[in-house]
PADOZA-561517 format. One line per field, with one value per atom (N, C-alpha, C, CB): residue in three letters; x, y, z. Coordinates in steps of 0.2 Angstrom, whole numbers. Glycine has a CB too. Example, Ala and Ser with C-alpha at 12.3 -4.5 7.8 and 13.67 -1.06 7.14 Angstrom:
2
lonu = c(ALA  ALA  ALA  ALA  SER  SER  SER  SER)
xx = c(66  62  66  57  64  68  64  70)
yy = c(-28  -22  -16  -22  -11  -5  0  -3)
zz = c(39  39  39  45  35  36  39  29)
end
This chain:
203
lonu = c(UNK  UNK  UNK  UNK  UNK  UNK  UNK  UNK  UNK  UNK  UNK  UNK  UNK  UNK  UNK  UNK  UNK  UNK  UNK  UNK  UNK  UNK  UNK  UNK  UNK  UNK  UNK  UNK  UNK  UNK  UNK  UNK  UNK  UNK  UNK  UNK  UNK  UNK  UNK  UNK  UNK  UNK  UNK  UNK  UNK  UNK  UNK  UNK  UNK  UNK  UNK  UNK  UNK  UNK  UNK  UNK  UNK  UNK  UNK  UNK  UNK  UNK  UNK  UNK  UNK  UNK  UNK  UNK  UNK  UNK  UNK  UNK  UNK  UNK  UNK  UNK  UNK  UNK  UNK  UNK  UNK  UNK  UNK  UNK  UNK  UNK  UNK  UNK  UNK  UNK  UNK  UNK  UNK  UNK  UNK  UNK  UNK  UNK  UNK  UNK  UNK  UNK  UNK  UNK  UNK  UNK  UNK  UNK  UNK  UNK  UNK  UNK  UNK  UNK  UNK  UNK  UNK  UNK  UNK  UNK  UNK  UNK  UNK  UNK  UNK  UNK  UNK  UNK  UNK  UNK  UNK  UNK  UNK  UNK  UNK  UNK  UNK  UNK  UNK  UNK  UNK  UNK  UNK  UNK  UNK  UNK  UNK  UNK  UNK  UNK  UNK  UNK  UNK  UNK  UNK  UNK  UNK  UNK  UNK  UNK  UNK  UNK  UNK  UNK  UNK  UNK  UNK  UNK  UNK  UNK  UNK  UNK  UNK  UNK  UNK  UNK  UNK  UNK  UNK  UNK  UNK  UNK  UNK  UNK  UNK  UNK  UNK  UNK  UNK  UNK  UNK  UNK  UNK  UNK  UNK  UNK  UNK  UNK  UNK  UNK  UNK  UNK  UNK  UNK  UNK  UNK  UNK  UNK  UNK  UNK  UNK  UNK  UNK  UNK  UNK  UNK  UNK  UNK  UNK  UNK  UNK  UNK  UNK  UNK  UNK  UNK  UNK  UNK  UNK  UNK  UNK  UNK  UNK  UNK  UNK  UNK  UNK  UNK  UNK  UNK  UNK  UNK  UNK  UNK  UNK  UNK  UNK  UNK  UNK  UNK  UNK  UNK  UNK  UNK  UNK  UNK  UNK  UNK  UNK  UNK  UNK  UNK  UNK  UNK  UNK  UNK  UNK  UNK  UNK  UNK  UNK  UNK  UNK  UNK  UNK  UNK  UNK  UNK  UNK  UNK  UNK  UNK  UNK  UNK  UNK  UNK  UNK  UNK  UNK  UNK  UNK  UNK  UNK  UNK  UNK  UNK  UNK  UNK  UNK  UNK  UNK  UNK  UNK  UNK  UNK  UNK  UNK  UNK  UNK  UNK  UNK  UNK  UNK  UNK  UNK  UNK  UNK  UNK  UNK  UNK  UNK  UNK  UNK  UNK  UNK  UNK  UNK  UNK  UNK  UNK  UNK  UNK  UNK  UNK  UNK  UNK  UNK  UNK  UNK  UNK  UNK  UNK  UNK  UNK  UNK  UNK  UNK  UNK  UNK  UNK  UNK  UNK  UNK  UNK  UNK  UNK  UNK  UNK  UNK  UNK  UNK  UNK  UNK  UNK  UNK  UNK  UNK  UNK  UNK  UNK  UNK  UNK  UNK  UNK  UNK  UNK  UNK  UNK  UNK  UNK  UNK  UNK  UNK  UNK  UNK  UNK  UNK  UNK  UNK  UNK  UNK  UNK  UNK  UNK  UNK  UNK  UNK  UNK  UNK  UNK  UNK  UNK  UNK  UNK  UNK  UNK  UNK  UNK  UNK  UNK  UNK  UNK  UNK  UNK  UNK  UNK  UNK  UNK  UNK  UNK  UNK  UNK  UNK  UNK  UNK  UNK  UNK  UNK  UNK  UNK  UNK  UNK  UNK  UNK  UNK  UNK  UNK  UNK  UNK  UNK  UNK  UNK  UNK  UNK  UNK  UNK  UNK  UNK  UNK  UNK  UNK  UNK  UNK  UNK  UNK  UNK  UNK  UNK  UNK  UNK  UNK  UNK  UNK  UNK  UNK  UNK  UNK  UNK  UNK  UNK  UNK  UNK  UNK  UNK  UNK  UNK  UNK  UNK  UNK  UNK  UNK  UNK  UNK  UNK  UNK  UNK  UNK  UNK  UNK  UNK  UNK  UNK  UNK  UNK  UNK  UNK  UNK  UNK  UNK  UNK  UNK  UNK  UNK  UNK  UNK  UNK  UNK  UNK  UNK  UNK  UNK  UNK  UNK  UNK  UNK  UNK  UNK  UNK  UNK  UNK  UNK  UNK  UNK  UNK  UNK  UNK  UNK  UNK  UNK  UNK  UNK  UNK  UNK  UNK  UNK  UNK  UNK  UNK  UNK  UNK  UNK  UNK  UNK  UNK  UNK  UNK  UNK  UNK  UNK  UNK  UNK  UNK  UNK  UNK  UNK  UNK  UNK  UNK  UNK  UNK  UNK  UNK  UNK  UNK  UNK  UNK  UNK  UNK  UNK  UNK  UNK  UNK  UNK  UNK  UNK  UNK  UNK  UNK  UNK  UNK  UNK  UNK  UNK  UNK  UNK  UNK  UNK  UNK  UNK  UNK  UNK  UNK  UNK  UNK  UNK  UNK  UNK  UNK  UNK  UNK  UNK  UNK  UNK  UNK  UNK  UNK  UNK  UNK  UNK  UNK  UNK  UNK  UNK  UNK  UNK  UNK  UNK  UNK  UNK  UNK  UNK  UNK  UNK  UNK  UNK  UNK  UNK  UNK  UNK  UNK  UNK  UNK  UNK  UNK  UNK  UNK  UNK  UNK  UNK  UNK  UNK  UNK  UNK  UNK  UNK  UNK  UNK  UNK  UNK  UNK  UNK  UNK  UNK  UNK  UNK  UNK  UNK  UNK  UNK  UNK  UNK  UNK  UNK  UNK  UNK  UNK  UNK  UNK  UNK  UNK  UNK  UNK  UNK  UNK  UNK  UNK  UNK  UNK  UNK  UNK  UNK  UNK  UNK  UNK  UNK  UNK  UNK  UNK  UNK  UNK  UNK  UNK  UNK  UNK  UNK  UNK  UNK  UNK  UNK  UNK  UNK  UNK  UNK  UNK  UNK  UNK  UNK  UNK  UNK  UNK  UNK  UNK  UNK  UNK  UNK  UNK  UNK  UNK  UNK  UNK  UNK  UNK  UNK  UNK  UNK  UNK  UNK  UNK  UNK  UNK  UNK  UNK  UNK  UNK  UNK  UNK  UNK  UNK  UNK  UNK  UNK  UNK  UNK  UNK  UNK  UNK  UNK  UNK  UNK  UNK  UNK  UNK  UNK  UNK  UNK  UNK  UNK  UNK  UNK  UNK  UNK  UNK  UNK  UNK  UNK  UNK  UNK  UNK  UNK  UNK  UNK  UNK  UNK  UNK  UNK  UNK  UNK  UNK  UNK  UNK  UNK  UNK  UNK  UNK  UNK  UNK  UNK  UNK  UNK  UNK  UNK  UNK  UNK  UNK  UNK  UNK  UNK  UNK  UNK  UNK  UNK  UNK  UNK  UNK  UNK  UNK  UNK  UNK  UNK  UNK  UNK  UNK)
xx = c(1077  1083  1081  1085  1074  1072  1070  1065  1069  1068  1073  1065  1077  1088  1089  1097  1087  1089  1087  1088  1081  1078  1081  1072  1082  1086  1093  1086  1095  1105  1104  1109  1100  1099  1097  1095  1101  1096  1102  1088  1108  1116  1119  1123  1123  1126  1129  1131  1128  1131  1139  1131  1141  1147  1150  1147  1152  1152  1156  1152  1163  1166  1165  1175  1164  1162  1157  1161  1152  1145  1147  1140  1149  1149  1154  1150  1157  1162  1159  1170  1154  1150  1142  1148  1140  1136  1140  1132  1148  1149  1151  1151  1155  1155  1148  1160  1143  1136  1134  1130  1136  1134  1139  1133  1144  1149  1146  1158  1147  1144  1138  1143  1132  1127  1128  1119  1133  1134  1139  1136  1143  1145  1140  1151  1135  1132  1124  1134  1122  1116  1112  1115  1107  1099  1101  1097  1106  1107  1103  1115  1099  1097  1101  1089  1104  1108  1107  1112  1106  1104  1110  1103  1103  1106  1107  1103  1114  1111  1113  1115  1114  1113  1109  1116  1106  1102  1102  1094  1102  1102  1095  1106  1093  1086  1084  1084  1082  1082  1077  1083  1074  1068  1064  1068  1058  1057  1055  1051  1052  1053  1058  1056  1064  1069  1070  1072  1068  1070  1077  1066  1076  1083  1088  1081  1085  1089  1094  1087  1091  1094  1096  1089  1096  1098  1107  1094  1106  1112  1117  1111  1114  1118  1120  1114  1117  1119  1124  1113  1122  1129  1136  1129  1134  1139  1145  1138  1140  1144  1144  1141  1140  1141  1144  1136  1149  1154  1153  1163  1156  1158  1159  1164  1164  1165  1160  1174  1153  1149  1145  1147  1141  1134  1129  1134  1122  1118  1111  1118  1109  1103  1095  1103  1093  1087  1079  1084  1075  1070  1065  1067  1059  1054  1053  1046  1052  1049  1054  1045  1060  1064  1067  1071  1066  1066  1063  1063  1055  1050  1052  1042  1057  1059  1062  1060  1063  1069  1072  1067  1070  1072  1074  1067  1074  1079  1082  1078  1085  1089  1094  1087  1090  1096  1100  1089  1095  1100  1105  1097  1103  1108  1114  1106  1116  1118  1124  1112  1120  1123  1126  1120  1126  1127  1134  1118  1132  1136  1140  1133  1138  1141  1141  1146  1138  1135  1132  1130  1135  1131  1126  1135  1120  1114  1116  1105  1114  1113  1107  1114  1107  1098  1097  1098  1104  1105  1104  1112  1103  1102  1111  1089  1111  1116  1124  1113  1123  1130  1131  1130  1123  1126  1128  1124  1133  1136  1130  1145  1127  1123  1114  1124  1108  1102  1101  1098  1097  1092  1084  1094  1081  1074  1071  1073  1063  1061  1056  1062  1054  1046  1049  1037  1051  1052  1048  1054  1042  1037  1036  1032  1037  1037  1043  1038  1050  1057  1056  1063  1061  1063  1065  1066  1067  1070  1078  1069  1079  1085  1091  1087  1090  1092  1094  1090  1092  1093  1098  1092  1101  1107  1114  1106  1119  1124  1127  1127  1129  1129  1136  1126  1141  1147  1152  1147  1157  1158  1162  1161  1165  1168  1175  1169  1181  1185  1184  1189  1178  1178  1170  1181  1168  1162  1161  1161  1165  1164  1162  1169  1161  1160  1150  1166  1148  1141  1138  1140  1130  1128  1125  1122  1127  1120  1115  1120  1114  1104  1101  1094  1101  1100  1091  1104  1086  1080  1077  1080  1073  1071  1062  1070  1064  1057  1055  1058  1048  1045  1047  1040  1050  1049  1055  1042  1058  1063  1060  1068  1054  1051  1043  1054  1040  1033  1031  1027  1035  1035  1033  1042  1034  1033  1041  1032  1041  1049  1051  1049  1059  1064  1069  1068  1070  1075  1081  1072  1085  1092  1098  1095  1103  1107  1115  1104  1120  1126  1132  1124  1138  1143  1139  1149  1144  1141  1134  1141  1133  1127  1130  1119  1127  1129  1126  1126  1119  1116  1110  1112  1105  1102  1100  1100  1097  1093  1087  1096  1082  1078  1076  1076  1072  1071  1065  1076  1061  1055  1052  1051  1057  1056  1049  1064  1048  1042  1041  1031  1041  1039  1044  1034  1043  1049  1046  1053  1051  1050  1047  1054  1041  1039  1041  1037  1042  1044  1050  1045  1052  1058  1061  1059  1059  1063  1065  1059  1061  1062  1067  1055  1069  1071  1080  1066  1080  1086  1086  1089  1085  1087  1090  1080  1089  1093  1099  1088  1099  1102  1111  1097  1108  1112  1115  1109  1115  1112  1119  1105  1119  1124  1133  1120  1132  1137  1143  1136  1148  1152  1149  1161  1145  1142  1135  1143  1132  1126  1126  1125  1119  1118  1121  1108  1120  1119  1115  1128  1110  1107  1106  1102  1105  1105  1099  1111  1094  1088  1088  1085  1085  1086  1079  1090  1076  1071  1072  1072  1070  1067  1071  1060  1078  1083  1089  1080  1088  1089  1091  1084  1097  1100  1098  1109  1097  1100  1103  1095  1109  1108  1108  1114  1110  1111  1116  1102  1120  1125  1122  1134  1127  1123  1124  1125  1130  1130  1126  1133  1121  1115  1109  1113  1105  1103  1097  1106  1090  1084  1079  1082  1074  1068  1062  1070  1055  1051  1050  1047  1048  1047  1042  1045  1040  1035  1028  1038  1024  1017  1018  1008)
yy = c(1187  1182  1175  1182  1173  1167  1167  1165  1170  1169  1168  1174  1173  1172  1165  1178  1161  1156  1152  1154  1149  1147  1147  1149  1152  1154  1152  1160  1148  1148  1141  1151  1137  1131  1125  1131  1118  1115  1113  1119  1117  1113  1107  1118  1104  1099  1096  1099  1092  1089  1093  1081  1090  1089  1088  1084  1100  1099  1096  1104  1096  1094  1085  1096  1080  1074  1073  1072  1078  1079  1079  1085  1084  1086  1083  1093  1079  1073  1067  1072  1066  1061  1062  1062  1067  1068  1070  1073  1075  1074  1069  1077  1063  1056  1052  1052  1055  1053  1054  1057  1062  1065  1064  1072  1063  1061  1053  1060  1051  1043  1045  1036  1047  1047  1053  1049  1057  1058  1054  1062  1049  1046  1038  1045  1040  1034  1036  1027  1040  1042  1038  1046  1041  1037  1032  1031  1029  1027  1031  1027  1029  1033  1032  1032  1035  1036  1038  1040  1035  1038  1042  1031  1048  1053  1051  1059  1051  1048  1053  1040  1059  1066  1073  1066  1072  1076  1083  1072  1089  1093  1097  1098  1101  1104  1111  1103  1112  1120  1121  1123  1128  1129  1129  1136  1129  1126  1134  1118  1133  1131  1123  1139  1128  1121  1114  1122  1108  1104  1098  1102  1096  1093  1092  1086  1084  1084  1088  1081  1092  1098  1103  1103  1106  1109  1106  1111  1098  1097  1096  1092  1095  1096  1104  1093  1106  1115  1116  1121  1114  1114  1113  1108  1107  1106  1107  1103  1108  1113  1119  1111  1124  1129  1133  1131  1138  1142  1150  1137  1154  1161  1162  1163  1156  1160  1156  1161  1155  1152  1155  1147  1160  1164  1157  1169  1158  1154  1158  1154  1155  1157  1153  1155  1158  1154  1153  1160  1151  1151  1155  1143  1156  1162  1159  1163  1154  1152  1152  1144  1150  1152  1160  1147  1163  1171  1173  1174  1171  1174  1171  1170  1166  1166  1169  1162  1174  1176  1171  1181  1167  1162  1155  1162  1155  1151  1153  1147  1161  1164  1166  1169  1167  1171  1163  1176  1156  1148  1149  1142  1149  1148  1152  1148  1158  1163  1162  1165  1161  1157  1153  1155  1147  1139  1139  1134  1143  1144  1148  1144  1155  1160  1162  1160  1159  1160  1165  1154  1170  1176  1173  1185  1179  1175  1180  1177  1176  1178  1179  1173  1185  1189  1187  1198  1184  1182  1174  1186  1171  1163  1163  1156  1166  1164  1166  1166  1170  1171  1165  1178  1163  1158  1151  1158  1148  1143  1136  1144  1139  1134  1136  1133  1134  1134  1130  1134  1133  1129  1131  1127  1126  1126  1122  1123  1124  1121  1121  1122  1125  1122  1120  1131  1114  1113  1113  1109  1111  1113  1120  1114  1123  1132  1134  1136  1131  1132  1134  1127  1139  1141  1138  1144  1139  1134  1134  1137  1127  1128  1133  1120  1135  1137  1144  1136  1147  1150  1151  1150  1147  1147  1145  1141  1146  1146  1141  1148  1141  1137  1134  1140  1138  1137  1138  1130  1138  1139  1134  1146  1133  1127  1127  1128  1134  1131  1131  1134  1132  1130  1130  1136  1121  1120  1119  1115  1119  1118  1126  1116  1130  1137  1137  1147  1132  1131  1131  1126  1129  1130  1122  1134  1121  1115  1117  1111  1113  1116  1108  1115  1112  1106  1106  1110  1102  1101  1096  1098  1100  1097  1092  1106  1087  1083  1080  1077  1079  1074  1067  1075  1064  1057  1054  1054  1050  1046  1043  1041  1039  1035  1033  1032  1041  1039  1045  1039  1045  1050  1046  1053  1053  1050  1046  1057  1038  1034  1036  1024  1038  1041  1036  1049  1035  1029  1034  1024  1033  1036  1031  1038  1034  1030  1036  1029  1033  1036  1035  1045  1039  1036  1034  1042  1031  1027  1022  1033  1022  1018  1014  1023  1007  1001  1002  995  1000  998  1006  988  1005  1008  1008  1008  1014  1015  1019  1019  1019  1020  1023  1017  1031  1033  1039  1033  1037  1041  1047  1037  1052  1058  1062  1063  1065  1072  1074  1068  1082  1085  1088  1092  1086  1090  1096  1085  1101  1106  1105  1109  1110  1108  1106  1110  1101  1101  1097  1108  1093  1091  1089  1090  1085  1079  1085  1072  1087  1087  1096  1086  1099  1103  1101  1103  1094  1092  1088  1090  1086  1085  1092  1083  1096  1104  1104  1113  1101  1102  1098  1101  1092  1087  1089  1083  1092  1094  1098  1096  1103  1110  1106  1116  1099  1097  1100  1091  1102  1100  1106  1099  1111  1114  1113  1117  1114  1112  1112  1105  1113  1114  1105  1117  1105  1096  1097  1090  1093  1092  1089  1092  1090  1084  1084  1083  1079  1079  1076  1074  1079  1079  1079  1086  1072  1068  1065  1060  1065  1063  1059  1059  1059  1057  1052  1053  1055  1051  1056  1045  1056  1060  1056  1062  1059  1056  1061  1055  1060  1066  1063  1071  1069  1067  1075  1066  1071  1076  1075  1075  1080  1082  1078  1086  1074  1067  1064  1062  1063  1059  1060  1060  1054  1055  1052  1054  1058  1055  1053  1061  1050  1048  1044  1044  1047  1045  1036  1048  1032  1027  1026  1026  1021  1022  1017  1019  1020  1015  1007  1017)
zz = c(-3  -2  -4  5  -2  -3  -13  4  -13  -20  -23  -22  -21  -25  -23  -21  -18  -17  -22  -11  -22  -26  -34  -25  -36  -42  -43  -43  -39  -36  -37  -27  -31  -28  -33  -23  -34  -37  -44  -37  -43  -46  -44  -45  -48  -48  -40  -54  -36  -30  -32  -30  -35  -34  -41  -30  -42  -51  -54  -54  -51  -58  -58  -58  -54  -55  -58  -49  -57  -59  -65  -57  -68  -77  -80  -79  -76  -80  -81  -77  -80  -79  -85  -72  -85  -90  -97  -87  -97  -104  -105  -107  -101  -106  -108  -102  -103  -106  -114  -101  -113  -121  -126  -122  -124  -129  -134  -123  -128  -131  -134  -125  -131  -137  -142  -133  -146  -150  -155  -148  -152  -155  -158  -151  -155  -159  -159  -154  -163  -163  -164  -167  -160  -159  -152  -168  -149  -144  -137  -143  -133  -128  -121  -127  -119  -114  -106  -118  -102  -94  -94  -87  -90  -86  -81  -85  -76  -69  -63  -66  -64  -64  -64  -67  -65  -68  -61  -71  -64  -59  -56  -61  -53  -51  -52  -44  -58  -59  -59  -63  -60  -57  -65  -51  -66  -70  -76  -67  -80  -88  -90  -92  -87  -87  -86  -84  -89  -86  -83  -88  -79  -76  -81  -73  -86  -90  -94  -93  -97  -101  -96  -107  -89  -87  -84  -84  -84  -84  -90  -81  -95  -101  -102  -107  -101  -100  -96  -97  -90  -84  -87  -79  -90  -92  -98  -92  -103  -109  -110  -115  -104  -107  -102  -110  -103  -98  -101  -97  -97  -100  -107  -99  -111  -116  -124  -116  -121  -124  -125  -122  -129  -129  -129  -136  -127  -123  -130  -113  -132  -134  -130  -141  -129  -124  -129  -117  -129  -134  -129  -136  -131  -127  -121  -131  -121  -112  -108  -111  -109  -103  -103  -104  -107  -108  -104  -113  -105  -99  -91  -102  -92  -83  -78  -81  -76  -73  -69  -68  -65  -62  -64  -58  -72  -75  -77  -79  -81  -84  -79  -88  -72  -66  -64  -57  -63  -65  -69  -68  -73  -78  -79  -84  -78  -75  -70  -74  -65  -59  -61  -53  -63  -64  -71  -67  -75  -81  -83  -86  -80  -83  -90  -82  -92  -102  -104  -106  -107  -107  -114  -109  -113  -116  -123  -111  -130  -137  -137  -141  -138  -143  -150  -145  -151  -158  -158  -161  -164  -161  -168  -166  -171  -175  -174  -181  -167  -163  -157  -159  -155  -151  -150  -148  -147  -148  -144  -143  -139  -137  -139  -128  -142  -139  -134  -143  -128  -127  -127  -121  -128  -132  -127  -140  -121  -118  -120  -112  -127  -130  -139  -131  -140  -146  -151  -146  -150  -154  -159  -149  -154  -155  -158  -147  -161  -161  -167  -158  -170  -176  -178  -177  -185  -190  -189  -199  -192  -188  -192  -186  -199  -201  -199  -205  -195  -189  -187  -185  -184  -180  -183  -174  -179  -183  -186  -181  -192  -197  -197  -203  -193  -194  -203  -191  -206  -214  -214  -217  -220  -224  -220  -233  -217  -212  -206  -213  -204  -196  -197  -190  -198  -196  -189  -200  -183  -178  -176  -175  -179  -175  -177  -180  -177  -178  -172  -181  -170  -165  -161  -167  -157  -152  -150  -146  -153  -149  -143  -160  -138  -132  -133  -121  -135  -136  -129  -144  -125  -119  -123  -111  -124  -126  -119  -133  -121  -117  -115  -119  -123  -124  -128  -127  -127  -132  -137  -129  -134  -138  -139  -137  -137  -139  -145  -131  -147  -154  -162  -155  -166  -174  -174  -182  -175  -177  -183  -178  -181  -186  -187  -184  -193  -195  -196  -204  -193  -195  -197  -188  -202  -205  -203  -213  -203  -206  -201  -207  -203  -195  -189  -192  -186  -179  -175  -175  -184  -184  -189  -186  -185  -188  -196  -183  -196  -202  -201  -201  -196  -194  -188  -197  -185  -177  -178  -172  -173  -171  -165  -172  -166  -163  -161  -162  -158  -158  -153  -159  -154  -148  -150  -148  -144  -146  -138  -150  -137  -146  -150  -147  -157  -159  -163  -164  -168  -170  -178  -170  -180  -185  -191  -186  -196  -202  -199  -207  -194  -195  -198  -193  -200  -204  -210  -208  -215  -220  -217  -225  -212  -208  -207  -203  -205  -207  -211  -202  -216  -224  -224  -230  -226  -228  -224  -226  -217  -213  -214  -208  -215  -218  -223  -220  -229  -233  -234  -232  -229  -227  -226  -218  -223  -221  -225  -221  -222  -216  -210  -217  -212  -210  -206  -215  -202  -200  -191  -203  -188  -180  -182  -176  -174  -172  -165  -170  -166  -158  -154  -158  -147  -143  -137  -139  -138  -137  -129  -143  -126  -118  -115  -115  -114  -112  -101  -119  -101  -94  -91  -94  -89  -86  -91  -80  -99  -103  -108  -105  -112  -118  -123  -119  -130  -138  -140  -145  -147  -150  -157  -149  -161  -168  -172  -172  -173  -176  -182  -176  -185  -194  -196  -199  -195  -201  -201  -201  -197  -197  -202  -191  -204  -208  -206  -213  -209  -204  -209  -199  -209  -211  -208  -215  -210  -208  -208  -211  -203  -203  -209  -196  -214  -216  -212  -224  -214  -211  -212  -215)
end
């Protein structure tokens, strides 16, 4: 019993305030990529999982969302039996049936060509990938350009997944088609929809 607790406990105060609060968080840092955005919410799960992205999950994903997990939260009962509880999102074996990843070793993540790509009439039937990093900004700096970015921004998360950049160049690339991600740091969102366009800082 105490262990099911532990697996249950550690959801949003107070959900629907809760999760109307964090998706106008993500909404705005989608509409303006590279912007770092306080969590002022964040929920307590048990861990592989961290706070940040467990609240973003809370919040976007429900029943009729398939959930893809990456290996380390696989290996947890006690985050999948959270998530579970908290979402109702049955889990994807498949990364290219599901509507959400989350990834708690981005390092380790597949390509993103993986996941679902969505097609030319419904690019929305593509995938998010919620990416739990360590840092907004003690990473390699990515220069980003494109809607909702004035001229340009800056932003330097890690860890990220190998080859990125040049991972979303292809990604970009696929438009109108393509994942979009949102990068879920230590009480703080970014994201970057596909429109976005990324490059290495130069030295």
């Amino acid at each position: 019993m105490d262990m099911l607790g532990q697996s249950i406990d550690g959801g949003f105060a107070d959900p629907v305030f809760d999760a109307q609060s964090v998706f106008r968080t993500v909404m705005e840092a989608m509409a303006r990529p590279g912007t770092v955005q306080p969590i002022g919410r964040p929920a307590s799960p048990p861990a592989p999982l961290t706070p940040t992205a467990a609240a973003v999950a809370l919040t976007l994903c429900d029943h009729d969302t398939p959930l893809w997990l990456d290996q380390a939260l696989l290996a947890s009962d006690a985050a999948k039996t959270w998530l579970g509880f908290h979402t109702g999102a049955p889990l994807a074996h498949n990364p290219a049936e599901a509507h959400f990843a989350l990834v708690c070793d981005p390092a380790g993540m597949i390509a993103l060509e993986n996941f679902a790509q969505g097609n030319q009439e419904f690019p929305d039937r593509s995938a998010t990938l919620i990416l739990a990093v360590e840092s907004l900004t003690s990473g390699l700096p990515l220069r980003l350009e494109g809607p909702g970015i004035e001229t340009e921004a800056t932003i330097s998360p890690t860890p990220l997944p190998r080859h990125f950049v040049e991972q979303w160049k292809q990604n970009h690339g696929r438009f109108p088609r393509g994942v979009d991600v949102i990068l879920a740091a230590p009480d703080h969102v970014a994201c970057l929809p596909r429109t976005t366009r990324i490059k290495t800082m130069e030295a």
